[in-house]
mmCIF file as gemmi writes it, N, C-alpha and C atoms, coordinates in Angstrom:
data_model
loop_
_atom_site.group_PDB
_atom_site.id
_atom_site.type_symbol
_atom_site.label_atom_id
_atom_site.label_alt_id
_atom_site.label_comp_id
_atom_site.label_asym_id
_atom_site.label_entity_id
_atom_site.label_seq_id
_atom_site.pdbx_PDB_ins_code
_atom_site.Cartn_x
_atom_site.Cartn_y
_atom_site.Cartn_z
_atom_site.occupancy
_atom_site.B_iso_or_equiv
_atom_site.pdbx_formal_charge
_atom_site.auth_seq_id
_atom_site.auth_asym_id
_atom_site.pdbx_PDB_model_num
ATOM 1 N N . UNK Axp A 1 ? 20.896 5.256 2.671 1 0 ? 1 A 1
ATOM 2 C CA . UNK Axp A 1 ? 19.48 5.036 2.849 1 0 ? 1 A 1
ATOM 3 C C . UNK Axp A 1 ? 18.868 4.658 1.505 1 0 ? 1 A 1
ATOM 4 N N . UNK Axp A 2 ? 18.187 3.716 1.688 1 0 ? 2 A 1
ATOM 5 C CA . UNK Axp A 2 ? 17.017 3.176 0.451 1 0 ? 2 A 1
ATOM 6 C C . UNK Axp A 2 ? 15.724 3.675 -0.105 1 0 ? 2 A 1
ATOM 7 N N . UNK Axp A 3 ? 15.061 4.545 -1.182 1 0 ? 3 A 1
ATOM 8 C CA . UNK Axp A 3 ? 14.501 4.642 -1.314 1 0 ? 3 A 1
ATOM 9 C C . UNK Axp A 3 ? 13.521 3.887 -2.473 1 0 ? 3 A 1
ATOM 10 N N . UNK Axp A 4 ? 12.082 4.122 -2.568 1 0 ? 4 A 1
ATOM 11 C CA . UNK Axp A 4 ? 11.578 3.562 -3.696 1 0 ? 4 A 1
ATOM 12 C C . UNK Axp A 4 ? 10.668 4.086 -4.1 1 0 ? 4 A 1
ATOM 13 N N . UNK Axp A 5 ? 9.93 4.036 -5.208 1 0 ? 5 A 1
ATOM 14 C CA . UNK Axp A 5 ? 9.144 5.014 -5.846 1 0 ? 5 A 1
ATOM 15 C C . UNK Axp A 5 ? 7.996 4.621 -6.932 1 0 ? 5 A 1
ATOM 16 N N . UNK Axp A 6 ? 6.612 4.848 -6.723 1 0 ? 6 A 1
ATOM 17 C CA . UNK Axp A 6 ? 6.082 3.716 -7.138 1 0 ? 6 A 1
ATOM 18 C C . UNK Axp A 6 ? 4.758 4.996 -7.846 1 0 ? 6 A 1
ATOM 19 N N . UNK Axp A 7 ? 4.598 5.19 -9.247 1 0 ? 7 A 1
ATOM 20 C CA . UNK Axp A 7 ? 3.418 5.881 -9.473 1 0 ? 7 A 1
ATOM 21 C C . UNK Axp A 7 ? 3.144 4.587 -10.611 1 0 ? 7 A 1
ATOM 22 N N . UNK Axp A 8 ? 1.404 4.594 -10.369 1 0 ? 8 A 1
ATOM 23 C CA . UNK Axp A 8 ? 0.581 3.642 -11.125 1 0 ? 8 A 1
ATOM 24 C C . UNK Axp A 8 ? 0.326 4.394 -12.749 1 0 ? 8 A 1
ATOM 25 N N . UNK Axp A 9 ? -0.219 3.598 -13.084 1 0 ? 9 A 1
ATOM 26 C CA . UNK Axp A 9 ? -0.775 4.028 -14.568 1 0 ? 9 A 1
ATOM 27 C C . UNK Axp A 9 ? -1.919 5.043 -14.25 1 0 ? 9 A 1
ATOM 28 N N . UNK Axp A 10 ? -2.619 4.773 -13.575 1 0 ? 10 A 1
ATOM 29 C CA . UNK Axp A 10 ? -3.62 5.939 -13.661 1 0 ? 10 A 1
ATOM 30 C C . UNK Axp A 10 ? -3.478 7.087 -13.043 1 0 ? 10 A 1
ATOM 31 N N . UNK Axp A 11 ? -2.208 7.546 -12.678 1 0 ? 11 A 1
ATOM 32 C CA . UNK Axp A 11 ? -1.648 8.72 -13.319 1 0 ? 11 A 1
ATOM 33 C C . UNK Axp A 11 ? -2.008 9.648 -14.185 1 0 ? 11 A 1
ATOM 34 N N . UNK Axp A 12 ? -1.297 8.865 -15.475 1 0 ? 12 A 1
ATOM 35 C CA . UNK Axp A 12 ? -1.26 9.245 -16.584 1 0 ? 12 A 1
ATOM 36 C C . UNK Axp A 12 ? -0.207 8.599 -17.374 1 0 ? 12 A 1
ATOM 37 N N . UNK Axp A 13 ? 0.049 9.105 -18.84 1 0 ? 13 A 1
ATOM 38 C CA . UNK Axp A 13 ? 1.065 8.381 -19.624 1 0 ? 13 A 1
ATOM 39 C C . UNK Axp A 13 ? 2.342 8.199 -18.575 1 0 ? 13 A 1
ATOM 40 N N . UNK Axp A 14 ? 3.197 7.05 -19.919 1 0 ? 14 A 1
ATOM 41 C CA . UNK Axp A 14 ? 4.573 6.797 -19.515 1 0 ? 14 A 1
ATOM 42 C C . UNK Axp A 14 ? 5.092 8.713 -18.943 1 0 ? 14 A 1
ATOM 43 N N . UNK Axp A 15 ? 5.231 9.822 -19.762 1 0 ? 15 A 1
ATOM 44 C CA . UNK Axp A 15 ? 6.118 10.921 -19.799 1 0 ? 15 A 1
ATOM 45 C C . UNK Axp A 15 ? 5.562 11.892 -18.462 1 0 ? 15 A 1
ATOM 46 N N . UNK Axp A 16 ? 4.198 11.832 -17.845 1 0 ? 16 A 1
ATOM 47 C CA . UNK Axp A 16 ? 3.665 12.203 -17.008 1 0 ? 16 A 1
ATOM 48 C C . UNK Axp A 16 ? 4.184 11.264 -15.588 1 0 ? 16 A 1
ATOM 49 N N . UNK Axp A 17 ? 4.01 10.112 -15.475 1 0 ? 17 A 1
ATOM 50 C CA . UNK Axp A 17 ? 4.199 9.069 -14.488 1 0 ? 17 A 1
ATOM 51 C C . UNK Axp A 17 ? 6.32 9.22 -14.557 1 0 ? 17 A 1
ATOM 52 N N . UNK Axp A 18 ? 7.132 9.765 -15.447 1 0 ? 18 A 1
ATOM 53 C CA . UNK Axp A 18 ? 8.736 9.752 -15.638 1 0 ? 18 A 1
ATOM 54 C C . UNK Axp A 18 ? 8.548 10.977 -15.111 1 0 ? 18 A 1
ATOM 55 N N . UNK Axp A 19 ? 7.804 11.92 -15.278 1 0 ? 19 A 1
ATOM 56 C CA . UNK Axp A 19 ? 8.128 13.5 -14.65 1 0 ? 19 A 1
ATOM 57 C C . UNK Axp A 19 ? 8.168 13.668 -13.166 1 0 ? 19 A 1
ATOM 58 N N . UNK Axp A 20 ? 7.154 12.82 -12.959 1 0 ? 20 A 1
ATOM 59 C CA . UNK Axp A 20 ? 6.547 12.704 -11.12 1 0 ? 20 A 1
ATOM 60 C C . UNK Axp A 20 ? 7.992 11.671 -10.633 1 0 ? 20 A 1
ATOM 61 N N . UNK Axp A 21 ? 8.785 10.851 -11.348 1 0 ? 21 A 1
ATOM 62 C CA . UNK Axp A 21 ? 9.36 10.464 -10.68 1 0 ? 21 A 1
ATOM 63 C C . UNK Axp A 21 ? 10.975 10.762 -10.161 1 0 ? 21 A 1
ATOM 64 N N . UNK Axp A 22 ? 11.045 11.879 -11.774 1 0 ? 22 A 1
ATOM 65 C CA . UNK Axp A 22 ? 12.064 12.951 -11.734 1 0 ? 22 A 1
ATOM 66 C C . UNK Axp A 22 ? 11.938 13.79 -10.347 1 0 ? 22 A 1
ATOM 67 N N . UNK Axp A 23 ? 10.533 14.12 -9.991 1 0 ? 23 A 1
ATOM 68 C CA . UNK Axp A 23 ? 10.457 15.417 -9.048 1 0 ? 23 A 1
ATOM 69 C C . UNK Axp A 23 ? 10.575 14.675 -7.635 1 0 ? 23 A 1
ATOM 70 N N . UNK Axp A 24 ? 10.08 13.176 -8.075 1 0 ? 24 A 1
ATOM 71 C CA . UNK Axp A 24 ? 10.894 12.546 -6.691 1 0 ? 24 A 1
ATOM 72 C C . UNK Axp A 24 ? 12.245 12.346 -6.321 1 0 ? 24 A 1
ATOM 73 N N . UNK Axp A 25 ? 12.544 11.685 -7.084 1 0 ? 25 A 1
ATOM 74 C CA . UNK Axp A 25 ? 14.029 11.532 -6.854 1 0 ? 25 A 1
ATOM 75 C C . UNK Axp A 25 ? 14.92 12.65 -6.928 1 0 ? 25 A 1
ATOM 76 N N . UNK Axp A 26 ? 14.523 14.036 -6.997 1 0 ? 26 A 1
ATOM 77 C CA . UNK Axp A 26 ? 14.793 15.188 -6.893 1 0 ? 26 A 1
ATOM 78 C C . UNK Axp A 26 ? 15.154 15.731 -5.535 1 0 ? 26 A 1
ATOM 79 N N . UNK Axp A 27 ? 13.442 15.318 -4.866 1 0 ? 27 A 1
ATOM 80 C CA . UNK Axp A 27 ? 13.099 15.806 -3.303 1 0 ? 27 A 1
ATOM 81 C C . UNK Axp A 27 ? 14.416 14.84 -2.359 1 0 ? 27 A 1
ATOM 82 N N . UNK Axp A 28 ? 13.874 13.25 -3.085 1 0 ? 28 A 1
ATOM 83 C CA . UNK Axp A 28 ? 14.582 12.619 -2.14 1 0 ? 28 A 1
ATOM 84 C C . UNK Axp A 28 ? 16.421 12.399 -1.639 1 0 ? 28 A 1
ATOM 85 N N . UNK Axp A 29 ? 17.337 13.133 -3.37 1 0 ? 29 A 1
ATOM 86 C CA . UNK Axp A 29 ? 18.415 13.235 -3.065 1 0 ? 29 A 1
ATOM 87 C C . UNK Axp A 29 ? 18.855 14.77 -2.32 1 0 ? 29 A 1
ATOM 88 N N . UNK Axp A 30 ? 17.799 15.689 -2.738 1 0 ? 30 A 1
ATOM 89 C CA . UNK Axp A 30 ? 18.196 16.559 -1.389 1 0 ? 30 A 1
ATOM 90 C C . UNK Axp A 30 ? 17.731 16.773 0.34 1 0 ? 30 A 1
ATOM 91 N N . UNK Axp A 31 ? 16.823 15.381 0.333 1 0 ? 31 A 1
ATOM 92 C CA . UNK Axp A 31 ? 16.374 15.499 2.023 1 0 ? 31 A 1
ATOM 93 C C . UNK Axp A 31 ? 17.103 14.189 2.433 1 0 ? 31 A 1
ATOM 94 N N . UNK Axp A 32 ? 17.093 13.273 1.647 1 0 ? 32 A 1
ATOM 95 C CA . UNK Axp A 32 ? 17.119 12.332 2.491 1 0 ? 32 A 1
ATOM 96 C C . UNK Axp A 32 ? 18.481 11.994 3.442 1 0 ? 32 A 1
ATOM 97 N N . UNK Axp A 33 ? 19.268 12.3 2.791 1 0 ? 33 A 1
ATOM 98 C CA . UNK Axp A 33 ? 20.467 12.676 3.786 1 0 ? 33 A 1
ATOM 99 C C . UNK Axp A 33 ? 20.556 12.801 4.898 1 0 ? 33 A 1
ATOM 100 N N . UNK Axp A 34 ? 20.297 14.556 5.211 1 0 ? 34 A 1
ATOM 101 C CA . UNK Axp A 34 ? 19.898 14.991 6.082 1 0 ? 34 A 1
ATOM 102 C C . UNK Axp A 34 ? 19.388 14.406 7.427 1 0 ? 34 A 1
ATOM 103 N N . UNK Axp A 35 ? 17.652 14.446 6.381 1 0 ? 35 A 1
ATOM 104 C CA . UNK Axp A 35 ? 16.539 14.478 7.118 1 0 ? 35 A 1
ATOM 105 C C . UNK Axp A 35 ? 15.597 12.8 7.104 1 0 ? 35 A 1
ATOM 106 N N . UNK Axp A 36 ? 16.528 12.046 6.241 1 0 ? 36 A 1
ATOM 107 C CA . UNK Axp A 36 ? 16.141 10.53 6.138 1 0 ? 36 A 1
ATOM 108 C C . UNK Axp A 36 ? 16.098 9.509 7.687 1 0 ? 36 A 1
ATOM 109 N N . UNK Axp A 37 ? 15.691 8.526 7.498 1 0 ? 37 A 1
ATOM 110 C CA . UNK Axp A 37 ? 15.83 7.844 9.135 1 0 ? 37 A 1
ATOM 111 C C . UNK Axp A 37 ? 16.411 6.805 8.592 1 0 ? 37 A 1
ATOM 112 N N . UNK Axp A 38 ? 17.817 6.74 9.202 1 0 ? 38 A 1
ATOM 113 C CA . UNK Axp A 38 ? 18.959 5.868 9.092 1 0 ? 38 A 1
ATOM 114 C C . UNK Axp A 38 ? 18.243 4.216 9.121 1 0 ? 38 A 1
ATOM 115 N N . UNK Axp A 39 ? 18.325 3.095 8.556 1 0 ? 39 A 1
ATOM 116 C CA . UNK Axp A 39 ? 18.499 2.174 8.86 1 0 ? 39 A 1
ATOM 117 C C . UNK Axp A 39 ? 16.838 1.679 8.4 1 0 ? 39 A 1
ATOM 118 N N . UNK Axp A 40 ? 16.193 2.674 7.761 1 0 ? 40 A 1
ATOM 119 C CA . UNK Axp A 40 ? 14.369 2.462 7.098 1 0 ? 40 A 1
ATOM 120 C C . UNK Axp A 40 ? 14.782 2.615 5.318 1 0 ? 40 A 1
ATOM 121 N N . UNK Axp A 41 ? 13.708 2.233 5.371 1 0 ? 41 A 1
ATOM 122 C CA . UNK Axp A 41 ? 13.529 2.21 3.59 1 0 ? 41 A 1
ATOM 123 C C . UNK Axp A 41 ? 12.235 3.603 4.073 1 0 ? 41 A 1
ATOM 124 N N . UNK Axp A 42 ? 12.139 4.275 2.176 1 0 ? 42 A 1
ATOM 125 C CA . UNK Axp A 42 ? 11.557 5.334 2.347 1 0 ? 42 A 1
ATOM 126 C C . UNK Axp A 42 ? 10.797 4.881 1.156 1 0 ? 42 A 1
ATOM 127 N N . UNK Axp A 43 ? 9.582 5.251 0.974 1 0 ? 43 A 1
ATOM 128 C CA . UNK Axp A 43 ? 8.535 5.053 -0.228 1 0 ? 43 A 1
ATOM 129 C C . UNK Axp A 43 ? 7.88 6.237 -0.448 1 0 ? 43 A 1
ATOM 130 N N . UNK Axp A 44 ? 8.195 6.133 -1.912 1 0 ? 44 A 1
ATOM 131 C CA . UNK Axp A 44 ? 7.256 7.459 -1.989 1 0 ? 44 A 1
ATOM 132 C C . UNK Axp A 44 ? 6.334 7.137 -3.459 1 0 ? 44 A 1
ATOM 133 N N . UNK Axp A 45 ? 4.664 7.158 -3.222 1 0 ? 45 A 1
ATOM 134 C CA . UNK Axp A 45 ? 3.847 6.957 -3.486 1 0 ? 45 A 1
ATOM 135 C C . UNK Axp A 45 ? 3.178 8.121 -4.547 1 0 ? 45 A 1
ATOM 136 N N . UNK Axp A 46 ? 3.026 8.161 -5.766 1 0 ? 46 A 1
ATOM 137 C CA . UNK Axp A 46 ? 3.08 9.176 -6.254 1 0 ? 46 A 1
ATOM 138 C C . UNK Axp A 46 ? 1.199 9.465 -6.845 1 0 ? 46 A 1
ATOM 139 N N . UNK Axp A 47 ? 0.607 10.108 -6.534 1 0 ? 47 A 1
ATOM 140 C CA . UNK Axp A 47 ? -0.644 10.549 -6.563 1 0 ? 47 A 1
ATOM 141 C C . UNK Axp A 47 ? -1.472 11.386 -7.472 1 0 ? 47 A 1
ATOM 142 N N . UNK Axp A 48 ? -2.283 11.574 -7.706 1 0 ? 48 A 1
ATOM 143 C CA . UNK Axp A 48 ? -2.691 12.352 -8.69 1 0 ? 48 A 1
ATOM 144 C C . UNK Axp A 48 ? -3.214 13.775 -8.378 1 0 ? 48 A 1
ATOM 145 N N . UNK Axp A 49 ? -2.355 14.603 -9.084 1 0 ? 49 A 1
ATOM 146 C CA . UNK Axp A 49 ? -2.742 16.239 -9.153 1 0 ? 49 A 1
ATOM 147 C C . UNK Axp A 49 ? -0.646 16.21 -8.442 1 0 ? 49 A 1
ATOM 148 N N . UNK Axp A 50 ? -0.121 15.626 -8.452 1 0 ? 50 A 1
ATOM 149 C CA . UNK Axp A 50 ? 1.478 15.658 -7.738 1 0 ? 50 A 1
ATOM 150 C C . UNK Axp A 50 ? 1.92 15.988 -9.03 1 0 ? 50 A 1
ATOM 151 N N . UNK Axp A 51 ? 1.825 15.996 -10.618 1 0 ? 51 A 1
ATOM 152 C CA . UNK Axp A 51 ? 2.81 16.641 -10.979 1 0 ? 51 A 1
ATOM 153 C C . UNK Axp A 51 ? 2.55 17.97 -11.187 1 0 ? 51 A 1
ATOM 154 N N . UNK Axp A 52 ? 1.183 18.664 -11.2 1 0 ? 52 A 1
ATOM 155 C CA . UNK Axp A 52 ? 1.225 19.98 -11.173 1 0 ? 52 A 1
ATOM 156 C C . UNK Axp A 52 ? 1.455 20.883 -9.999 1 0 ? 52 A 1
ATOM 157 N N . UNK Axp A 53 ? 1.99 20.103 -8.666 1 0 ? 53 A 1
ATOM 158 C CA . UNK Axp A 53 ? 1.5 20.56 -7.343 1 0 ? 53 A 1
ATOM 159 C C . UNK Axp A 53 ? 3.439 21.414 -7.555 1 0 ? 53 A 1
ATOM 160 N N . UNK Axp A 54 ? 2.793 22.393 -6.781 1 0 ? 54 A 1
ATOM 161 C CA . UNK Axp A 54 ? 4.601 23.38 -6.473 1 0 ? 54 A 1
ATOM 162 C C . UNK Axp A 54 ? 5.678 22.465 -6.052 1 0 ? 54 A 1
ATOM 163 N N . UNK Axp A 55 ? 6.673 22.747 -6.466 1 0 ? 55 A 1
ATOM 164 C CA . UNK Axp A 55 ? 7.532 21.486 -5.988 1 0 ? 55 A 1
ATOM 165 C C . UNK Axp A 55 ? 8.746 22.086 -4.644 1 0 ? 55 A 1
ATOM 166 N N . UNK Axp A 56 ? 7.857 23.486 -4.571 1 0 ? 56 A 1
ATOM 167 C CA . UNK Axp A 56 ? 8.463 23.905 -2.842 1 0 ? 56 A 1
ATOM 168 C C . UNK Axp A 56 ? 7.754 23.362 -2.139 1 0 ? 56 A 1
ATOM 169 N N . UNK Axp A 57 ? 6.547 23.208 -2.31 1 0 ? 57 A 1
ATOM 170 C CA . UNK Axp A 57 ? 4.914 22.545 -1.75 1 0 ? 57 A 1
ATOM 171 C C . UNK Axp A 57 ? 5.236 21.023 -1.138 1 0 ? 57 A 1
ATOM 172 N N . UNK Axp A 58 ? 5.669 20.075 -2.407 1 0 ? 58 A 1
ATOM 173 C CA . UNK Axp A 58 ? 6.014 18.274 -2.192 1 0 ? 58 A 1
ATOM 174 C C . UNK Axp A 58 ? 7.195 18.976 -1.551 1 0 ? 58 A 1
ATOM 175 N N . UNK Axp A 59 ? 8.328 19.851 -1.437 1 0 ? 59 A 1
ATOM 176 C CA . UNK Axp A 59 ? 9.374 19.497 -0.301 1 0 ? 59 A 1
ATOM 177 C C . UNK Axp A 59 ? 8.69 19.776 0.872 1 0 ? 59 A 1
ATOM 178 N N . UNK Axp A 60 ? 8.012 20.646 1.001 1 0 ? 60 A 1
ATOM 179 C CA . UNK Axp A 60 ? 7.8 20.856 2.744 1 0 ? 60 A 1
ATOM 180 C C . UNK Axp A 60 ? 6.352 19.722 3.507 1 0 ? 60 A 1
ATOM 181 N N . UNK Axp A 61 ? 6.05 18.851 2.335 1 0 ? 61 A 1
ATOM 182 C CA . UNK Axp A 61 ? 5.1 17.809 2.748 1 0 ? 61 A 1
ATOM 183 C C . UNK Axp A 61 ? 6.09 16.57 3.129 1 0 ? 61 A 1
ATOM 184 N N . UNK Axp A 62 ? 6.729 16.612 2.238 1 0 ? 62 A 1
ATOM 185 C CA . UNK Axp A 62 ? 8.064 15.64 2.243 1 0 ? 62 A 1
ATOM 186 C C . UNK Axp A 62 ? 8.99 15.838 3.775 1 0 ? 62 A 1
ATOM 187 N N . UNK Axp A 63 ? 9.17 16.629 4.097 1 0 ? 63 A 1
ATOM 188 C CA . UNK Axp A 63 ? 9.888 17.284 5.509 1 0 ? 63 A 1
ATOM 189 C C . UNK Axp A 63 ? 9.083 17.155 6.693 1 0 ? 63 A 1
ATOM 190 N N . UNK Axp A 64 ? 7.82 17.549 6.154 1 0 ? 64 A 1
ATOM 191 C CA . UNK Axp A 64 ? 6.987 17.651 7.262 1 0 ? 64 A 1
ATOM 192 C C . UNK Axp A 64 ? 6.3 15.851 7.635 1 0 ? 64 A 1
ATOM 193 N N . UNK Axp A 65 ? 5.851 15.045 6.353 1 0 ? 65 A 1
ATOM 194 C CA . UNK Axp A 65 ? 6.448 13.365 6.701 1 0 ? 65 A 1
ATOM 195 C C . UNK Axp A 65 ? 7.366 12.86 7.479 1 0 ? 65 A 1
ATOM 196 N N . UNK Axp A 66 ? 8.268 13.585 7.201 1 0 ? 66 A 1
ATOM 197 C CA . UNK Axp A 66 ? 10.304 12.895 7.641 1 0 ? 66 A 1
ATOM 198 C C . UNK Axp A 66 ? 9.651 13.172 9.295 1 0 ? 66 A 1
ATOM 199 N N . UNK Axp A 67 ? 9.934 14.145 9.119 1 0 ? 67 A 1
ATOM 200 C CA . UNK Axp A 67 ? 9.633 14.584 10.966 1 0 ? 67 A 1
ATOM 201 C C . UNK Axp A 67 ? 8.576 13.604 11.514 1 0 ? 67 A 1
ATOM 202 N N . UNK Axp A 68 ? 7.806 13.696 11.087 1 0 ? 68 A 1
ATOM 203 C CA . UNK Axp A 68 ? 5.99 12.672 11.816 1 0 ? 68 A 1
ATOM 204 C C . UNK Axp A 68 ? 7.482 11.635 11.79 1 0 ? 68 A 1
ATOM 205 N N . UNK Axp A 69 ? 7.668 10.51 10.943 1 0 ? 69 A 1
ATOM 206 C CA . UNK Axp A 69 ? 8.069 9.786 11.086 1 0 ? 69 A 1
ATOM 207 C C . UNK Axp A 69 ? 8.804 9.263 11.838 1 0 ? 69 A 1
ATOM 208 N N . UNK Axp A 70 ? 9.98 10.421 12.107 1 0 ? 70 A 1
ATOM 209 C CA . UNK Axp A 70 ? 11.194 10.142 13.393 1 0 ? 70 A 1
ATOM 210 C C . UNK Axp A 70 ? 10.256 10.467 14.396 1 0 ? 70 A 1
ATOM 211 N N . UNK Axp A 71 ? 9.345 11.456 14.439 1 0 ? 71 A 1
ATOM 212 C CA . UNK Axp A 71 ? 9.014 11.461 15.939 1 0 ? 71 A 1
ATOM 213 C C . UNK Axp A 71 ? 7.976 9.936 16.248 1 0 ? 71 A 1
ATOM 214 N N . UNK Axp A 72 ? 8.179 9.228 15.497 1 0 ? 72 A 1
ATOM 215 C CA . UNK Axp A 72 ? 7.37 7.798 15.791 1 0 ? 72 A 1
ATOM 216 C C . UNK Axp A 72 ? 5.619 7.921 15.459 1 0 ? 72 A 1
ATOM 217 N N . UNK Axp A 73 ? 5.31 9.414 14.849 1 0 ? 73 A 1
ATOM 218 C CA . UNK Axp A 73 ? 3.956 9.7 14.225 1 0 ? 73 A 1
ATOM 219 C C . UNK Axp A 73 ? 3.408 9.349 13.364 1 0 ? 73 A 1
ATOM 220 N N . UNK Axp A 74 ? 4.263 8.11 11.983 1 0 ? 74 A 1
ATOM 221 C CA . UNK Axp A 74 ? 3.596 7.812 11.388 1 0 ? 74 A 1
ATOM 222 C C . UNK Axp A 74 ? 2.322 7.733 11.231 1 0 ? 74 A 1
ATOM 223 N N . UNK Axp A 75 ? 1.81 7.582 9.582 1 0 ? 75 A 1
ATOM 224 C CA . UNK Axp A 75 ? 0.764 6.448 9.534 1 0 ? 75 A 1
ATOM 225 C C . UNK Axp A 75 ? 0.163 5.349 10.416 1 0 ? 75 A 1
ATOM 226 N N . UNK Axp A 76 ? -0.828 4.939 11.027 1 0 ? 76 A 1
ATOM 227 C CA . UNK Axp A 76 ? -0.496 3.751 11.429 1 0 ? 76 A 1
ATOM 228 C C . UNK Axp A 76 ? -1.121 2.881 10.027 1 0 ? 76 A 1
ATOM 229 N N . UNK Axp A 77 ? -0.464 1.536 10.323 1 0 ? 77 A 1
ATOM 230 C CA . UNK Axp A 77 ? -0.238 0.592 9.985 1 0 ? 77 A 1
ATOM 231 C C . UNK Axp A 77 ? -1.785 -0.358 9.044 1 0 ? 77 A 1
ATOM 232 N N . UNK Axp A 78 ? -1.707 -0.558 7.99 1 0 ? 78 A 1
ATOM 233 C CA . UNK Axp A 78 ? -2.958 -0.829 7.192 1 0 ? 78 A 1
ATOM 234 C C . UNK Axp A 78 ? -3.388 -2.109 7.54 1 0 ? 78 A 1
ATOM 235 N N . UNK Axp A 79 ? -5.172 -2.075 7.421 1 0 ? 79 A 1
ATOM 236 C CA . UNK Axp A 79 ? -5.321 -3.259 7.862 1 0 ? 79 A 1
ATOM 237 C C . UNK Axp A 79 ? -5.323 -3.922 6.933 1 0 ? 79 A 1
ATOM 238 N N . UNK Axp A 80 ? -5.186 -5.547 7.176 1 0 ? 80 A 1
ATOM 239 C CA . UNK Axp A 80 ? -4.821 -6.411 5.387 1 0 ? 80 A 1
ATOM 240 C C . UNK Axp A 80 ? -6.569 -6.554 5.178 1 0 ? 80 A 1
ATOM 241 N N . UNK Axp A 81 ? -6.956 -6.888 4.257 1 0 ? 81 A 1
ATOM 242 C CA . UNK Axp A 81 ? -8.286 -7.539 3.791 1 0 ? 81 A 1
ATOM 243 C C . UNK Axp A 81 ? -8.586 -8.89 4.023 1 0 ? 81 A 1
ATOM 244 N N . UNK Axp A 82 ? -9.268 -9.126 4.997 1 0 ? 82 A 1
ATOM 245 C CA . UNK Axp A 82 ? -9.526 -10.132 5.548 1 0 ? 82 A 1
ATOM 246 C C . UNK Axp A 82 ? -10.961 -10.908 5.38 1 0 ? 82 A 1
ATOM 247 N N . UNK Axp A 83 ? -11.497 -12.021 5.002 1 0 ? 83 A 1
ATOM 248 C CA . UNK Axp A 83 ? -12.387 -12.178 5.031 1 0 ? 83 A 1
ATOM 249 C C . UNK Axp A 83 ? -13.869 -11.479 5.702 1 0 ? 83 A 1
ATOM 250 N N . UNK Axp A 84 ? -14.679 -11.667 4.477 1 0 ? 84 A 1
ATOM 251 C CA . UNK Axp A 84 ? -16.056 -10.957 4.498 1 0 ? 84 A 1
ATOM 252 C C . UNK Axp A 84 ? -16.817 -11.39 6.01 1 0 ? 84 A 1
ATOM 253 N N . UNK Axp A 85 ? -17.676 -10.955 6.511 1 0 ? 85 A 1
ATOM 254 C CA . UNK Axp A 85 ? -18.225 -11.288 7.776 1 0 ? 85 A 1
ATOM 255 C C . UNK Axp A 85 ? -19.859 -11.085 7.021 1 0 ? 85 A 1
């Protein structure tokens, strides 16, 4: 399974925005296995107040995503920006 991992600058520095992505790729080599959906790419979007947040906390948000997801609960789907009216 494919994952990817995307925190912006306004974050915070380079060593803040490398920590958040440590604690991802953390979550994601011990769930995704498992609890990943075969044959999807996985993104994980990294936010602000996520590197001080418990990192038992991002696994069971992370789990509790996986699940919405297989059960077909996603997100729905963003609308693009389309001309002004």
């Amino acid at each position: 399974m494919r994952f990817g991992i995307t925190v912006t600058k306004k974050i915070g520095d380079a060593v803040v925005r490398n920590r958040m992505k440590r604690r991802f790729r953390a979550l994601l080599r011990d769930l995704l296995p498992e609890h990943g959906l075969a044959g999807n790419d996985h993104v994980l979007i990294g936010r602000e107040g996520g590197v001080e947040r418990d990192f038992a906390l991002l696994r069971e948000e992370l789990l509790a995503a996986l699940s919405r997801a297989a059960a077909g609960k996603g997100d729905p789907p963003r609308r693009r920006p389309g001309p002004k009216k």
